[in-house]
Each structure stands twice: as structure tokens, then as C-alpha cells.
PDB file as gemmi writes it, atoms N, CA and C in Angstrom:
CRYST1    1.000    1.000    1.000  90.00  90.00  90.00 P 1                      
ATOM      1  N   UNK A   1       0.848  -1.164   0.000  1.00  0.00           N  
ATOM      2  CA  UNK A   1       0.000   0.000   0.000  1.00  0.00           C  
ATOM      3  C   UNK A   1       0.898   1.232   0.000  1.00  0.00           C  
ATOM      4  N   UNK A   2       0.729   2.107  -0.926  1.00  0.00           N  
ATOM      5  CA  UNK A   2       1.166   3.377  -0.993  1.00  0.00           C  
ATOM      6  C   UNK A   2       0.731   4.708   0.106  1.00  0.00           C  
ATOM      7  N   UNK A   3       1.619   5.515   0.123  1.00  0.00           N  
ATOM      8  CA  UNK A   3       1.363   6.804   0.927  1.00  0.00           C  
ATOM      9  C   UNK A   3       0.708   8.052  -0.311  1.00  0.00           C  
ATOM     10  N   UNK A   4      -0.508   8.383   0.457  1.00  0.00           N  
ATOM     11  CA  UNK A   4      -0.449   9.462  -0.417  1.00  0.00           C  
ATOM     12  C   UNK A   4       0.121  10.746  -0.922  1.00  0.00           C  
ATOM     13  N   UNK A   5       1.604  11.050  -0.157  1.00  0.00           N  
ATOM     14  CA  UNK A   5       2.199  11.853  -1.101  1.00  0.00           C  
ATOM     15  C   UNK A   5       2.923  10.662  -1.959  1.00  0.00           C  
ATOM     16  N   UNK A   6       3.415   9.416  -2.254  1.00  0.00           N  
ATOM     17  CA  UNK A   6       3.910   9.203  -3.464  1.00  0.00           C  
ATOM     18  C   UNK A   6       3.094   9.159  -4.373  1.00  0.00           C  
ATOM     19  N   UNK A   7       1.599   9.810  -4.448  1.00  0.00           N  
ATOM     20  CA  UNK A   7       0.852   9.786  -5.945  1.00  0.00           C  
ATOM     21  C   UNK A   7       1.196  10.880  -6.593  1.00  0.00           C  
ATOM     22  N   UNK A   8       2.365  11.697  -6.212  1.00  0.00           N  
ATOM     23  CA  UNK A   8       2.438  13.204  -6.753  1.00  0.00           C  
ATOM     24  C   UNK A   8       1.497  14.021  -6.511  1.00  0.00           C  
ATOM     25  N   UNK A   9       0.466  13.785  -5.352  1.00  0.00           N  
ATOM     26  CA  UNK A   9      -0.611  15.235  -5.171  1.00  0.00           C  
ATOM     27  C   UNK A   9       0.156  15.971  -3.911  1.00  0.00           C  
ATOM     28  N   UNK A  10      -0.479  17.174  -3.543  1.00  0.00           N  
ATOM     29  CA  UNK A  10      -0.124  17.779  -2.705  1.00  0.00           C  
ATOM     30  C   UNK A  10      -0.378  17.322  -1.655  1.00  0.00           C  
ATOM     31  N   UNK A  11       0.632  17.526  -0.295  1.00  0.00           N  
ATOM     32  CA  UNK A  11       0.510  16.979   0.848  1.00  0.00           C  
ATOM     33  C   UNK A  11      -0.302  18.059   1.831  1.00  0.00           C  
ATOM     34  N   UNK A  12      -1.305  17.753   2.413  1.00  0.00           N  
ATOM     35  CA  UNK A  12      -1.960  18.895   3.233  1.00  0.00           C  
ATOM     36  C   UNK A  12      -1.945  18.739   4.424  1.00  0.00           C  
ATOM     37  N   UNK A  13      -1.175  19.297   5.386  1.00  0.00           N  
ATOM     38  CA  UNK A  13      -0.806  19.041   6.813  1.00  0.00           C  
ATOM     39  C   UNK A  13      -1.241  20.632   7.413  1.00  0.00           C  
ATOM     40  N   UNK A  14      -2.137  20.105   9.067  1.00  0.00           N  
ATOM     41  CA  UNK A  14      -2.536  20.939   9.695  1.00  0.00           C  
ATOM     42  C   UNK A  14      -1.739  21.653  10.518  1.00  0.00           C  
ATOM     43  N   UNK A  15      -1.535  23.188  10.408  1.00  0.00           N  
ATOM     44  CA  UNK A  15      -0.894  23.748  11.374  1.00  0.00           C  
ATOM     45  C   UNK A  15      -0.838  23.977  12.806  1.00  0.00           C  
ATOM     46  N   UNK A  16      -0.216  23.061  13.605  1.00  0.00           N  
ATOM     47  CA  UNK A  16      -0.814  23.287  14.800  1.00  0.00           C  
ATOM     48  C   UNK A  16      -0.319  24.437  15.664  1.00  0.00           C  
ATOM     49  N   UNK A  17       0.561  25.077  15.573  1.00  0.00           N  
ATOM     50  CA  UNK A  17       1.124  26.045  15.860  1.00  0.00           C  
ATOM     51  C   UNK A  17       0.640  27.711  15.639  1.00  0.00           C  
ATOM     52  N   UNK A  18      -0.514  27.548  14.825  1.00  0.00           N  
ATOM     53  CA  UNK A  18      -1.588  28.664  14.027  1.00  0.00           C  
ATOM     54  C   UNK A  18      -2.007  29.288  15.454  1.00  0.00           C  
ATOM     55  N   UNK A  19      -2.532  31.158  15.399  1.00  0.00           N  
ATOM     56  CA  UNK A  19      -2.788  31.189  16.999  1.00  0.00           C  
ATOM     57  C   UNK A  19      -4.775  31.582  16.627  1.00  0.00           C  
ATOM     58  N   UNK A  20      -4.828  31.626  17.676  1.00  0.00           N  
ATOM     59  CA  UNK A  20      -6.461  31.587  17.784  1.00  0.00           C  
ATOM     60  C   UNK A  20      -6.762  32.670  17.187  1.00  0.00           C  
ATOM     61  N   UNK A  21      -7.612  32.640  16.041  1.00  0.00           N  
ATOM     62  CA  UNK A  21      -8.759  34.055  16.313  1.00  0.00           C  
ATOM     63  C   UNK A  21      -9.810  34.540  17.445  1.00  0.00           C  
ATOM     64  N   UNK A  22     -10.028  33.748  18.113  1.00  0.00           N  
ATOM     65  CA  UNK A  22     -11.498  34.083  18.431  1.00  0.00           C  
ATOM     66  C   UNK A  22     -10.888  34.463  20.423  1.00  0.00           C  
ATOM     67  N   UNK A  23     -11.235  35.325  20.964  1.00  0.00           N  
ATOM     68  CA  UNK A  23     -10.717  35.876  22.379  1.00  0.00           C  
ATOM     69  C   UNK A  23     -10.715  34.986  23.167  1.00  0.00           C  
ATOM     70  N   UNK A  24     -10.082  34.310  23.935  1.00  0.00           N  
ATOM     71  CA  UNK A  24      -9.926  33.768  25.412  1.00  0.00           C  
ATOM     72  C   UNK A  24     -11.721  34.020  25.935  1.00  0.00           C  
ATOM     73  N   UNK A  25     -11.989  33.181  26.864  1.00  0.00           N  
ATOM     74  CA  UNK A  25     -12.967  33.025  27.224  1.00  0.00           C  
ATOM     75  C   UNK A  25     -12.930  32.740  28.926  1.00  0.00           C  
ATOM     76  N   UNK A  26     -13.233  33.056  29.717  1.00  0.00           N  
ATOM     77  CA  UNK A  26     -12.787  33.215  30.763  1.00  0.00           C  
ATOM     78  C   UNK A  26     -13.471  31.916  31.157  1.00  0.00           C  
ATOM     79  N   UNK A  27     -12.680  30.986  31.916  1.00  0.00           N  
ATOM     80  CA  UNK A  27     -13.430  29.502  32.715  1.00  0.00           C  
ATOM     81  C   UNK A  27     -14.849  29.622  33.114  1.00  0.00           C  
ATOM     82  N   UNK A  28     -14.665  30.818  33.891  1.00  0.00           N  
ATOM     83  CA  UNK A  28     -15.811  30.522  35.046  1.00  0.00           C  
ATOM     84  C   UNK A  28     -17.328  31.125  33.788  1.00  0.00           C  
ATOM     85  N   UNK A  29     -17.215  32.135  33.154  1.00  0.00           N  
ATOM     86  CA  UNK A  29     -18.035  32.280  32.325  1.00  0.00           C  
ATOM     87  C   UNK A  29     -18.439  31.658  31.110  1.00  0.00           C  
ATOM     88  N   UNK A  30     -17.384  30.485  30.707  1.00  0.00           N  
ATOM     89  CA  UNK A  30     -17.954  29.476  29.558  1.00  0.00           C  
ATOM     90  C   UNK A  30     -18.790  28.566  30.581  1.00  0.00           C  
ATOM     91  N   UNK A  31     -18.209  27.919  31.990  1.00  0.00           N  
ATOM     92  CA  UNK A  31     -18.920  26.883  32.909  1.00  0.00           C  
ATOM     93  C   UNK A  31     -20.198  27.580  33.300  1.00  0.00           C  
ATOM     94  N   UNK A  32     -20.168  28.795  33.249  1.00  0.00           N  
ATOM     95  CA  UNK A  32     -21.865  29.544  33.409  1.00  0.00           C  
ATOM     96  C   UNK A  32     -22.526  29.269  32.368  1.00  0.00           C  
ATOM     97  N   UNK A  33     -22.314  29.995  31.400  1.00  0.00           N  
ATOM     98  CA  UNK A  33     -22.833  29.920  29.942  1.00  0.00           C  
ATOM     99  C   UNK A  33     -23.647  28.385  29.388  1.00  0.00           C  
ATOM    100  N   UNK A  34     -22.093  27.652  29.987  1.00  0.00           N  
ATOM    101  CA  UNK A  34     -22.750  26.154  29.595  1.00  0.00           C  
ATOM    102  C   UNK A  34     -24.222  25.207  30.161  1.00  0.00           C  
ATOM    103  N   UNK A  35     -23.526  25.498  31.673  1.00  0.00           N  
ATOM    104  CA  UNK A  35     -24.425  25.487  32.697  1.00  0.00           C  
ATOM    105  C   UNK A  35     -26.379  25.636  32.080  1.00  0.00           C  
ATOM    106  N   UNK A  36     -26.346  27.151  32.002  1.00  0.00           N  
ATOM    107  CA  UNK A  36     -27.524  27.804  31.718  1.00  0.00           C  
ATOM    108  C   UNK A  36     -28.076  26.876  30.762  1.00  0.00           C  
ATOM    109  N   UNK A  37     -27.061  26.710  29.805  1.00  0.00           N  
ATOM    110  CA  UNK A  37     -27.496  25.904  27.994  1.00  0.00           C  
ATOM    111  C   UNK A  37     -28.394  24.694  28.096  1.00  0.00           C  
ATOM    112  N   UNK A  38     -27.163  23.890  29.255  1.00  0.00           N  
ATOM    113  CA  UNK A  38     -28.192  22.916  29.616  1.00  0.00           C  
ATOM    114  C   UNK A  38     -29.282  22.437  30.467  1.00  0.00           C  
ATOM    115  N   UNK A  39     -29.792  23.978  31.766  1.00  0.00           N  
ATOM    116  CA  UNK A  39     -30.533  23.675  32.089  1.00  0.00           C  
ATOM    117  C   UNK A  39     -31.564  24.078  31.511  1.00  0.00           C  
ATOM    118  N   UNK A  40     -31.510  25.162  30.148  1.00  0.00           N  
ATOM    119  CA  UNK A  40     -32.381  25.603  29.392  1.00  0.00           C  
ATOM    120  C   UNK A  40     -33.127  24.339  28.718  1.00  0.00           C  
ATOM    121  N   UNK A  41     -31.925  23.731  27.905  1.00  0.00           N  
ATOM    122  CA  UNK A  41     -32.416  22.399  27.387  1.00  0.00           C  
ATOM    123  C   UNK A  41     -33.343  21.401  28.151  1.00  0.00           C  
ATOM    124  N   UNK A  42     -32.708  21.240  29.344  1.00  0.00           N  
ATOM    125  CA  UNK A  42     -33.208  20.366  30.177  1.00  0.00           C  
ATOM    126  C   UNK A  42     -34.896  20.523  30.435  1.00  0.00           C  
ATOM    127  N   UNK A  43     -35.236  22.185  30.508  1.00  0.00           N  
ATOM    128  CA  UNK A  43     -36.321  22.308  31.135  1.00  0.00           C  
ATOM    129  C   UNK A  43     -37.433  22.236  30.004  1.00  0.00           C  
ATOM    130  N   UNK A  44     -36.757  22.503  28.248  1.00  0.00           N  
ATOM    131  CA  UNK A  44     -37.662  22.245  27.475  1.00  0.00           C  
ATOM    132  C   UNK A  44     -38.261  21.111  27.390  1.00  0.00           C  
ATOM    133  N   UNK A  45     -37.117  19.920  27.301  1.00  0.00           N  
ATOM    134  CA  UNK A  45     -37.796  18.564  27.596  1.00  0.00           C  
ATOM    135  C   UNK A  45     -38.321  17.750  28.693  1.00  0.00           C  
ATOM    136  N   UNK A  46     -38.289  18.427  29.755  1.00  0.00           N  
ATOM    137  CA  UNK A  46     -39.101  18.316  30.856  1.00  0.00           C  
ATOM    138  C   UNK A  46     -40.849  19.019  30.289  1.00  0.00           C  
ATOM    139  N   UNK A  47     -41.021  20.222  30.548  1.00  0.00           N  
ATOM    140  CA  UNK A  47     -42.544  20.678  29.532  1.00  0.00           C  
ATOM    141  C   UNK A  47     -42.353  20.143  28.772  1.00  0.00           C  
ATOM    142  N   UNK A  48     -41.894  19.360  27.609  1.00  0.00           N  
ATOM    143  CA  UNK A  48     -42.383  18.846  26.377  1.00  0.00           C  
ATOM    144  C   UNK A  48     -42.803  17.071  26.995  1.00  0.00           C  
ATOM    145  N   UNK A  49     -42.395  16.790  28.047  1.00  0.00           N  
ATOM    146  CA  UNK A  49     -42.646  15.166  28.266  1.00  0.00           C  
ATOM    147  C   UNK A  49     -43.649  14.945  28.405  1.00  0.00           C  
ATOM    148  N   UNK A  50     -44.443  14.020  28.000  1.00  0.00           N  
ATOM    149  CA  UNK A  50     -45.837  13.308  27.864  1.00  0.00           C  
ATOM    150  C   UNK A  50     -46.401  13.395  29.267  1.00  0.00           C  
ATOM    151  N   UNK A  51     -45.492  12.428  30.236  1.00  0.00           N  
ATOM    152  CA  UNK A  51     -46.329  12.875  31.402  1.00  0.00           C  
ATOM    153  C   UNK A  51     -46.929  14.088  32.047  1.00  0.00           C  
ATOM    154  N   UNK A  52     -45.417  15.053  32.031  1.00  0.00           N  
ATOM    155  CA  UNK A  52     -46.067  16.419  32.118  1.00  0.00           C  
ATOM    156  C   UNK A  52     -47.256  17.114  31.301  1.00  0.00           C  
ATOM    157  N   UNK A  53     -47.614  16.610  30.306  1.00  0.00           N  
ATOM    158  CA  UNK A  53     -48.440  17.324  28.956  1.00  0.00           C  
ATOM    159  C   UNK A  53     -49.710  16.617  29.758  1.00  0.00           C  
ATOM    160  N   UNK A  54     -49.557  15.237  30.126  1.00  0.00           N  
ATOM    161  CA  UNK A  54     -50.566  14.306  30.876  1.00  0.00           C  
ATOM    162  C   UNK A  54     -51.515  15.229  31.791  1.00  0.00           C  
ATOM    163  N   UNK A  55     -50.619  15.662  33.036  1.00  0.00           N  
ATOM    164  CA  UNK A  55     -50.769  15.830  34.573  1.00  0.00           C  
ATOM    165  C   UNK A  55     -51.129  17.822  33.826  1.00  0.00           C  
ATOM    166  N   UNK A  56     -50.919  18.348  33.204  1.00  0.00           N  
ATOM    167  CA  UNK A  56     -50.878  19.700  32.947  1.00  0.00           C  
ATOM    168  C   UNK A  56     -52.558  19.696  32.270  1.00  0.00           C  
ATOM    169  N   UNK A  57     -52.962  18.343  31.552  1.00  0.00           N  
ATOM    170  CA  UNK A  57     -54.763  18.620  30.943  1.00  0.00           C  
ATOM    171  C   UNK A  57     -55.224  17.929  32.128  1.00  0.00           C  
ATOM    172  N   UNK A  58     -54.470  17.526  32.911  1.00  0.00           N  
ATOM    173  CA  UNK A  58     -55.607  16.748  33.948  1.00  0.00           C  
ATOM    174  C   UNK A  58     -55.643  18.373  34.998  1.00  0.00           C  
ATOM    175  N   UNK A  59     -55.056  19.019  35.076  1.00  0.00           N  
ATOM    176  CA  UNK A  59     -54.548  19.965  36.321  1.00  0.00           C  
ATOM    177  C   UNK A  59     -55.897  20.840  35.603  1.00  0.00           C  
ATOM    178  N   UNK A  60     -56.211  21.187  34.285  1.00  0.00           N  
ATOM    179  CA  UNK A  60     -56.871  22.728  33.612  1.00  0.00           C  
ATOM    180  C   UNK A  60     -58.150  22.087  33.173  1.00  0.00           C  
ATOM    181  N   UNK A  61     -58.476  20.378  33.055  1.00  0.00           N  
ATOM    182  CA  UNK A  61     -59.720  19.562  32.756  1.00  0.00           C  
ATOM    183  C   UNK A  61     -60.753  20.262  33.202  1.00  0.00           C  
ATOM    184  N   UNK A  62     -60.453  20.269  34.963  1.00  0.00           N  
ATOM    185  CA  UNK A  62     -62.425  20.445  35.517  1.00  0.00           C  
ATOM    186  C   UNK A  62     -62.080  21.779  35.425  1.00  0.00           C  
ATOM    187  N   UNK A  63     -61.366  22.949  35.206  1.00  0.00           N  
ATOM    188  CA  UNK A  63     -61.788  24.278  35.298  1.00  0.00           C  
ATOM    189  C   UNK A  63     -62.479  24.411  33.546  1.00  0.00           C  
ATOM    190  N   UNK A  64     -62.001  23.957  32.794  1.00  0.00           N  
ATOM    191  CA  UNK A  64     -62.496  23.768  31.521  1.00  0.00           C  
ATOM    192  C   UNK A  64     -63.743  23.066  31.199  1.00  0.00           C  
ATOM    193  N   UNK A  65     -63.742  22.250  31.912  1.00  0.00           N  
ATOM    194  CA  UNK A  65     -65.271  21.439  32.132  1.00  0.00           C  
ATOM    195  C   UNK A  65     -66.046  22.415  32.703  1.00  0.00           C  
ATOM    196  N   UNK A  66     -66.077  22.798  33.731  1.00  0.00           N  
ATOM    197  CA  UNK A  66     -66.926  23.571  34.356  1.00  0.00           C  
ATOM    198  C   UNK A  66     -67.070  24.682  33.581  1.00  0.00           C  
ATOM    199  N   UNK A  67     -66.362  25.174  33.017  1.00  0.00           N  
ATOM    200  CA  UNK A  67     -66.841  26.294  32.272  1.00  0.00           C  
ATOM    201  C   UNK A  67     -67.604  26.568  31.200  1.00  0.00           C  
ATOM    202  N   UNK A  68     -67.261  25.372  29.978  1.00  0.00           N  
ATOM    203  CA  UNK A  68     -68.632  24.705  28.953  1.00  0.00           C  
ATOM    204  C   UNK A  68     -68.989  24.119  29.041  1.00  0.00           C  
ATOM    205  N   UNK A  69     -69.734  23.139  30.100  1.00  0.00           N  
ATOM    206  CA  UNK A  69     -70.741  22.409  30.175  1.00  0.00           C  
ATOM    207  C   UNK A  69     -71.703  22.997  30.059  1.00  0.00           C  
ATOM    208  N   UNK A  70     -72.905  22.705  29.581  1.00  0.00           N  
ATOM    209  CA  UNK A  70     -74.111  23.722  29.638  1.00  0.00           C  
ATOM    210  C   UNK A  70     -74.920  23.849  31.088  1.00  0.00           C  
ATOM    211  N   UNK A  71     -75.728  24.510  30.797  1.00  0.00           N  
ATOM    212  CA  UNK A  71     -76.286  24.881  31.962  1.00  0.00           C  
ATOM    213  C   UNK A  71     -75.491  25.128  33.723  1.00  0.00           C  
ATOM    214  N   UNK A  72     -74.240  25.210  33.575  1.00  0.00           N  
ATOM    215  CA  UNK A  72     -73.191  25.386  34.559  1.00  0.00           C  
ATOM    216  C   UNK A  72     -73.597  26.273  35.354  1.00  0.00           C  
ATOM    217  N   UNK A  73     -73.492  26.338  36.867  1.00  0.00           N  
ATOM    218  CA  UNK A  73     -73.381  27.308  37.519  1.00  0.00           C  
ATOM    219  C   UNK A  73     -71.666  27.975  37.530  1.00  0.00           C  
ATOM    220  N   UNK A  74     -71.741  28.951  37.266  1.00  0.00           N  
ATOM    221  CA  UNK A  74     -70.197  29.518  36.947  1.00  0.00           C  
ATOM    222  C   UNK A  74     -70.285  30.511  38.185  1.00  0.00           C  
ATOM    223  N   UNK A  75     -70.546  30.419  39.166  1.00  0.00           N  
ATOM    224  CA  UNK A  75     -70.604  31.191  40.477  1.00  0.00           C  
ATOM    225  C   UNK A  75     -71.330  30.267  41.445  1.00  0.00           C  
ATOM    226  N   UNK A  76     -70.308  29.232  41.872  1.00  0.00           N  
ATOM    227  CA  UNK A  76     -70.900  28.189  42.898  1.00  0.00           C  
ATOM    228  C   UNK A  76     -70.720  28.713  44.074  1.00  0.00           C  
ATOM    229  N   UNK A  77     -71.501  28.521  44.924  1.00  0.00           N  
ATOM    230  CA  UNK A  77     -71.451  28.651  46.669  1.00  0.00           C  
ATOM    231  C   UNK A  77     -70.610  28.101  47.583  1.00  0.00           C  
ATOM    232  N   UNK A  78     -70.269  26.817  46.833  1.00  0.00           N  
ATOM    233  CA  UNK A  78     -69.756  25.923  47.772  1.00  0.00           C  
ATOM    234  C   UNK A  78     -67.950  26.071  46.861  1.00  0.00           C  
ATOM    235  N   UNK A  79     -67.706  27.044  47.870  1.00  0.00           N  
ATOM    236  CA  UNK A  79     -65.766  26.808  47.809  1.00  0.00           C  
ATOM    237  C   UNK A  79     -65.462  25.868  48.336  1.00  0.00           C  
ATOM    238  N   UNK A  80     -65.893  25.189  49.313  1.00  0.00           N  
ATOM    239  CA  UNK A  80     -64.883  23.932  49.416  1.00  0.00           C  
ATOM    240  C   UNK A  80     -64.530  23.096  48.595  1.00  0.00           C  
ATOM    241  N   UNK A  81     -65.467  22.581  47.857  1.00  0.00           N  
ATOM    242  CA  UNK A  81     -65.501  21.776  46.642  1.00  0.00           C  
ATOM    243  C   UNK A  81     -64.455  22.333  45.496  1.00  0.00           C  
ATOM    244  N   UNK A  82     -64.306  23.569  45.173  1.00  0.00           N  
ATOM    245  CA  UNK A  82     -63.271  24.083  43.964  1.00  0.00           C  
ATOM    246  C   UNK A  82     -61.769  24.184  45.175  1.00  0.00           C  
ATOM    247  N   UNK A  83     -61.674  24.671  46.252  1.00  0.00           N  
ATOM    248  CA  UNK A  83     -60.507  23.933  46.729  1.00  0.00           C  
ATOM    249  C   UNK A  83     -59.729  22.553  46.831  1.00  0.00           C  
ATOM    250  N   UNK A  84     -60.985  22.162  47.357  1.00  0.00           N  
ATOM    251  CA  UNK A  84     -60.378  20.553  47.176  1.00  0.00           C  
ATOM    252  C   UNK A  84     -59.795  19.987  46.176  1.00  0.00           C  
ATOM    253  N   UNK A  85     -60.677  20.345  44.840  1.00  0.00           N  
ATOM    254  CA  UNK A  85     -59.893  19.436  43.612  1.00  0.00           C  
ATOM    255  C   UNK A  85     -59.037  20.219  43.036  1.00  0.00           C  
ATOM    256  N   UNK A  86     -58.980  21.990  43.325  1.00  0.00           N  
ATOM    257  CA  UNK A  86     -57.779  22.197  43.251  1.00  0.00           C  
ATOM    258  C   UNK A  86     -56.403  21.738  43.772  1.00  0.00           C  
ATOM    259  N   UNK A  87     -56.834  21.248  44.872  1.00  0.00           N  
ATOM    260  CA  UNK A  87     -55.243  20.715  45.754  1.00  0.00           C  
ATOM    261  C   UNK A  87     -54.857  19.132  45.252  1.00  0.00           C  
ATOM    262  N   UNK A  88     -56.084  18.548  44.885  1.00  0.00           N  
ATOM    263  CA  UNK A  88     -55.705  17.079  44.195  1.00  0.00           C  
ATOM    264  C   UNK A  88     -54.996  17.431  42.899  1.00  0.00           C  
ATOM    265  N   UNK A  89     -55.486  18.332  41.871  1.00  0.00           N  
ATOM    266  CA  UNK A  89     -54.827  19.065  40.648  1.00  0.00           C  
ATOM    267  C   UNK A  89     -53.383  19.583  41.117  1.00  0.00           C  
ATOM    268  N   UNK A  90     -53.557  20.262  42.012  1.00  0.00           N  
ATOM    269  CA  UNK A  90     -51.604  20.406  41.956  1.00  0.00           C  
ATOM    270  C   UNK A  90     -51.015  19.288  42.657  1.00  0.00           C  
ATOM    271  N   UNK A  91     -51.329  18.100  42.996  1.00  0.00           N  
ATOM    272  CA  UNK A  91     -50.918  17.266  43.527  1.00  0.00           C  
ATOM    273  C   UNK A  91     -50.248  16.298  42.338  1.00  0.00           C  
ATOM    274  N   UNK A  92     -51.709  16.277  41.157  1.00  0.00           N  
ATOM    275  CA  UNK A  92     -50.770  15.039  40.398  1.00  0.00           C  
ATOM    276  C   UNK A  92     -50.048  16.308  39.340  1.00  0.00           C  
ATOM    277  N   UNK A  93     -50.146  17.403  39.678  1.00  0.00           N  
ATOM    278  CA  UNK A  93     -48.977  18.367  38.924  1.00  0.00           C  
ATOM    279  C   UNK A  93     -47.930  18.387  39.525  1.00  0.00           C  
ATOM    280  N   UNK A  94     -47.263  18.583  40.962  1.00  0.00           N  
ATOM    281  CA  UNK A  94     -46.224  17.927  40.931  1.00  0.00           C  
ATOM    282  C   UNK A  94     -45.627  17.343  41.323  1.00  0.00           C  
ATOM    283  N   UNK A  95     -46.530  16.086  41.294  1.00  0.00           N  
ATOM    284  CA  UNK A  95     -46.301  15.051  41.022  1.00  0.00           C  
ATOM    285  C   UNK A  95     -45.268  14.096  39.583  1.00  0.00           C  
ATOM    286  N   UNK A  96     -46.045  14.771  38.710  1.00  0.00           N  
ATOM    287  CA  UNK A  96     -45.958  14.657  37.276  1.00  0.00           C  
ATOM    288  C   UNK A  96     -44.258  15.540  36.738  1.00  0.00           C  
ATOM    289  N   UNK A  97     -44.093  16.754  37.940  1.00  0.00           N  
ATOM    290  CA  UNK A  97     -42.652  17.090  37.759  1.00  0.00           C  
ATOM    291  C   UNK A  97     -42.032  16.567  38.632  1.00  0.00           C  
ATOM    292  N   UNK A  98     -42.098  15.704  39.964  1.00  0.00           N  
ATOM    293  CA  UNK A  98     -41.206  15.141  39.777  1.00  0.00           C  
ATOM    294  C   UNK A  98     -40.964  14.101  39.565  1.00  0.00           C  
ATOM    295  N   UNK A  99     -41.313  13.274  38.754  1.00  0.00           N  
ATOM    296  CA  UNK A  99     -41.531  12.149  38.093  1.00  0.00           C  
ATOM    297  C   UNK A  99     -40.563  12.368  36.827  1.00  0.00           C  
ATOM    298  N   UNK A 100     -40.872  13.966  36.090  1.00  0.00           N  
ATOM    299  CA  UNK A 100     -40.359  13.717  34.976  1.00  0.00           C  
ATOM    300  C   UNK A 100     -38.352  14.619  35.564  1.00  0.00           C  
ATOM    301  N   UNK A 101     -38.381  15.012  36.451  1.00  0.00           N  
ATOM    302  CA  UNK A 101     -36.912  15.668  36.793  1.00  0.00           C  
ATOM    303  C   UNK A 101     -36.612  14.372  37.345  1.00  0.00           C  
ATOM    304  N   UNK A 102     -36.724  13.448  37.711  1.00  0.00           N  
ATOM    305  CA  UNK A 102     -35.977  12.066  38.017  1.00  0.00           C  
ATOM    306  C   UNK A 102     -35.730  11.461  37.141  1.00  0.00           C  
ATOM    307  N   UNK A 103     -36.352  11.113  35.872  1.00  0.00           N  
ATOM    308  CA  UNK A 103     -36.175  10.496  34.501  1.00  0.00           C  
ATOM    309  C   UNK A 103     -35.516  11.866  33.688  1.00  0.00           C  
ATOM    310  N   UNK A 104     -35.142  12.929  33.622  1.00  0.00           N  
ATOM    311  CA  UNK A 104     -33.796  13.867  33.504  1.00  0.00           C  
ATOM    312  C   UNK A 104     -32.941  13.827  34.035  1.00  0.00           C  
ATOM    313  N   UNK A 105     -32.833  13.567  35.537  1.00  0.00           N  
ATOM    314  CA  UNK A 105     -31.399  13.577  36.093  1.00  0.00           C  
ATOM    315  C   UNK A 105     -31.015  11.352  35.754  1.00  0.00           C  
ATOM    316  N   UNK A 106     -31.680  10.870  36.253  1.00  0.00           N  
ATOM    317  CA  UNK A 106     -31.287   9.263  35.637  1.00  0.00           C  
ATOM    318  C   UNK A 106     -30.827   9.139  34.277  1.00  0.00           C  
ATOM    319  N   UNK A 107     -31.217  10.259  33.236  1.00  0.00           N  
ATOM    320  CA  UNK A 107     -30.556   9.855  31.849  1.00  0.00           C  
ATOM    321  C   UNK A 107     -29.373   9.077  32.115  1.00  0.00           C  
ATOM    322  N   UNK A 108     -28.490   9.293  32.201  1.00  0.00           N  
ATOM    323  CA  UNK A 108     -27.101   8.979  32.047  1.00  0.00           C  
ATOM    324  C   UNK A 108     -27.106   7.710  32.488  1.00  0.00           C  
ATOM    325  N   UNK A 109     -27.894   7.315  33.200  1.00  0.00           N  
ATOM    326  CA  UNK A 109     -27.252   5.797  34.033  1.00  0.00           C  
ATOM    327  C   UNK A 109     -28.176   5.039  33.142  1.00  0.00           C  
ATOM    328  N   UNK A 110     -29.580   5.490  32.326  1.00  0.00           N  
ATOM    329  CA  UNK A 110     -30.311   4.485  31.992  1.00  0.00           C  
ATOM    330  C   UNK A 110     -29.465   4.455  30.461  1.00  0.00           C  
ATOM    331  N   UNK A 111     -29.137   5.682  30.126  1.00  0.00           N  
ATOM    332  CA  UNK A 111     -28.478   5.536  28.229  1.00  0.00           C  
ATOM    333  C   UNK A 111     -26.944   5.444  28.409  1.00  0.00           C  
ATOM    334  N   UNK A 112     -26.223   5.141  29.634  1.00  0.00           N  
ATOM    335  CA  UNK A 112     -24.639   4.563  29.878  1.00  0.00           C  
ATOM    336  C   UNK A 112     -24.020   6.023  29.030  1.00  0.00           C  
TER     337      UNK A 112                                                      
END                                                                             
């Protein structure tokens, strides 16, 4: 097997000795920068996860129900009742986050 400079083409070797264009970047502000990137990322696919999308129509269901159903009373008497299933609603809400920030921070151990 031949080298490719004996085919007579030009040999193209990288300069490693070339100096940077682009400015120094200070440690602590790329490890910020980065930081941010990925908890930005992180938090899109947390709101974008099914469960969350799940627990987020179950959380806005009965205020939405109650509001077009026909003949609705839309000024009920009884607050206890719209408390209560409000507190079950933020319950399987977060619930549903942290369900899905445990299956974000486990990535790594479940995809090696």
C-alpha cells in the first residue's frame, strides 16, 4: 500500500502552531454559559414530556369542564368543593414534575 504523497498530489498538513482568532474566554463564564445551555435544554424537555403534557390537561380539565358544560353554575357557593380538587390538581402536577426531573437527572445511568 502506498502513501499518499507518493501519488504526486499535494501533501496537506494541519498547522498546529496557528494562533487563535477568536478571544480567550474566561473559565468561570464558559462553565456559566454552559451550565444555563443545559438547564435551558433540560427544562424544554421536561414541559415537552408526555407525562407532564398528561398531569398539565388533567390539572386545567375540571376548570375547563366547568366552564362549557351547559347549563353550569359559573358562580358556585360551595368553595370547598373548587378547593379541594384544586389541591388534588396540583398534587398530580407535581407530582408529574417530579416524576419527569428524576427520569432527567437518571438519563445517564439508563443511556450509559
Amino acid at each position: 500500500m502506498t502513501a499518499p504523497a507518493d501519488l504526486g498530489g499535494p501533501v496537506v498538513t494541519a498547522d498546529v502552531d496557528a494562533p487563535s482568532t477568536a478571544p480567550p474566554v474566561a473559565a468561570g463564564v464558559s462553565r456559566r454559559r454552559a451550565a444555563l445551555a443545559l438547564a435551558r435544554f433540560e427544562a424544554v424537555r421536561m414541559v415537552r414530556h408526555p407525562v407532564m403534557v398528561a398531569a398539565v390537561l388533567l390539572y386545567l380539565g375540571p376548570w375547563v369542564w366547568q366552564r362549557v358544560k351547559p347549563g353550569a353554575d359559573h358562580y358556585p357557593v360551595l368553595h370547598a368543593d373548587l378547593v379541594t380538587l384544586q389541591m388534588a390538581a396540583m398534587l398530580v402536577l407535581g407530582g408529574a414534575a417530579l416524576v419527569v426531573a428524576n427520569l432527567a437527572v437518571l438519563r445517564e445511568h439508563r443511556h450509559r
